[in-house]
C-alpha positions in Angstrom: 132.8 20.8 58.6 130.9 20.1 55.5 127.4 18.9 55.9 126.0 15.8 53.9 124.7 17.8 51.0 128.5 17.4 49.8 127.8 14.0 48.7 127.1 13.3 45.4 124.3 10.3 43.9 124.9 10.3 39.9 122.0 9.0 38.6 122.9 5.2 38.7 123.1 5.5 42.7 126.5 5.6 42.6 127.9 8.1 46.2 131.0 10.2 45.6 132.7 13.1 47.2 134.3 16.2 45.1 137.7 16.8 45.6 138.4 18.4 49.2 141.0 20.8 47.9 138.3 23.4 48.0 137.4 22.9 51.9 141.0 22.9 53.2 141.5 25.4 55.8 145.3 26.7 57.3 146.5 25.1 60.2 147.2 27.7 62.9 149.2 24.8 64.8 153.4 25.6 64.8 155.4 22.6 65.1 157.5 24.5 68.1 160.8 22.3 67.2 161.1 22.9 63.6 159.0 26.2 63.6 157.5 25.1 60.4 153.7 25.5 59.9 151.6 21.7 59.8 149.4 20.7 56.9 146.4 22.3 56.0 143.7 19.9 57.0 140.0 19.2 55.2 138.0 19.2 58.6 134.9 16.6 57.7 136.4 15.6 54.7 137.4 12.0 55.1 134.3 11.7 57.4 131.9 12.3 54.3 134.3 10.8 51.8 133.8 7.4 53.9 130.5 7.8 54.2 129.9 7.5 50.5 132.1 4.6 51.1 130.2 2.6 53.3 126.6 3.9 52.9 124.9 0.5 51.3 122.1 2.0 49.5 123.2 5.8 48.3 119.7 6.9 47.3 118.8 6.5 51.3 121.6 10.1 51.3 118.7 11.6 49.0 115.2 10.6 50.9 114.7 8.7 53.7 112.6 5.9 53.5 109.2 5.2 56.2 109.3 3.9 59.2 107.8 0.1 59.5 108.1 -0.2 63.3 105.1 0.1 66.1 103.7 4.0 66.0 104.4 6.5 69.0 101.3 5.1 71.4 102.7 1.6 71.1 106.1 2.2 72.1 105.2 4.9 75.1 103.2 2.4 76.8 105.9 0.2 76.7 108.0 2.8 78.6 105.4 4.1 81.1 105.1 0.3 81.8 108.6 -0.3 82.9 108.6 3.0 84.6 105.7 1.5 86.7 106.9 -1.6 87.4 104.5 -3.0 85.3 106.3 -5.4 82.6 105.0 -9.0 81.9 107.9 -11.4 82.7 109.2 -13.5 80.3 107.8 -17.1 80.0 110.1 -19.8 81.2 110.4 -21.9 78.6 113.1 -24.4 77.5 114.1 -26.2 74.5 115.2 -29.7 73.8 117.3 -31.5 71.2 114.6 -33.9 71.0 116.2 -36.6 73.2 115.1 -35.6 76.6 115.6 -38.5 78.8 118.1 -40.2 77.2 120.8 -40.3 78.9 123.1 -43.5 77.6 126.9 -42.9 77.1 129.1 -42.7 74.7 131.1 -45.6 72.9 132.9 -48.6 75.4 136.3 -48.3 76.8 139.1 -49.5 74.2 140.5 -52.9 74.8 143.9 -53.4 74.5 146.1 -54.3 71.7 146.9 -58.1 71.3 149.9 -59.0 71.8 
């Protein structure tokens, strides 16, 4: 299977993927009730073809970008905390529509049609 590297960024950040004619390999399958030979197949192809589909910023296939989340220390202390048994509940804490208290009903009953 072809790694990433097959992926193409053209200068405008465009992702594209060459032809996979080159990366087909024989099938070594028999089809036992025709005894004709199956396709060859492009292992990895279509995986890295919809890759350059999907990928929403192709220059991310060329560098990666930082990380802007809580460094190593933070994170560990959060895990050797739950491994001791050690985590801060969660507040209990509710929210309101702003009418607490009021509790009137709907509209009134219909009254019937005059007749």
């Amino acid at each position: 299977m072809p790694d990433a590297s097959i992926i193409h960024v053209d200068a405008s950040g465009h992702a594209s993927v060459p032809d996979c004619t080159p990366l087909t390999q024989r099938s070594y399958m028999w089809d036992t009730l025709k005894f004709r030979k199956r396709p060859a197949v492009a292992f990895g192809c279509a995986t890295q073809r919809n890759l350059a589909t999907m990928i929403a910023d192709p220059n991310d296939l060329l560098r990666g970008r930082g990380y802007a989340g809580q460094d190593a220390t933070t994170a560990s202390s959060a895990v050797q905390r739950y491994k001791d048994g050690k985590v801060t509940p969660l507040r209990d804490t509710s929210s309101t529509d702003g009418q607490q208290g009021s509790n009137s009903g709907g509209g009134s009953g219909g009254g019937g049609g005059s007749q």
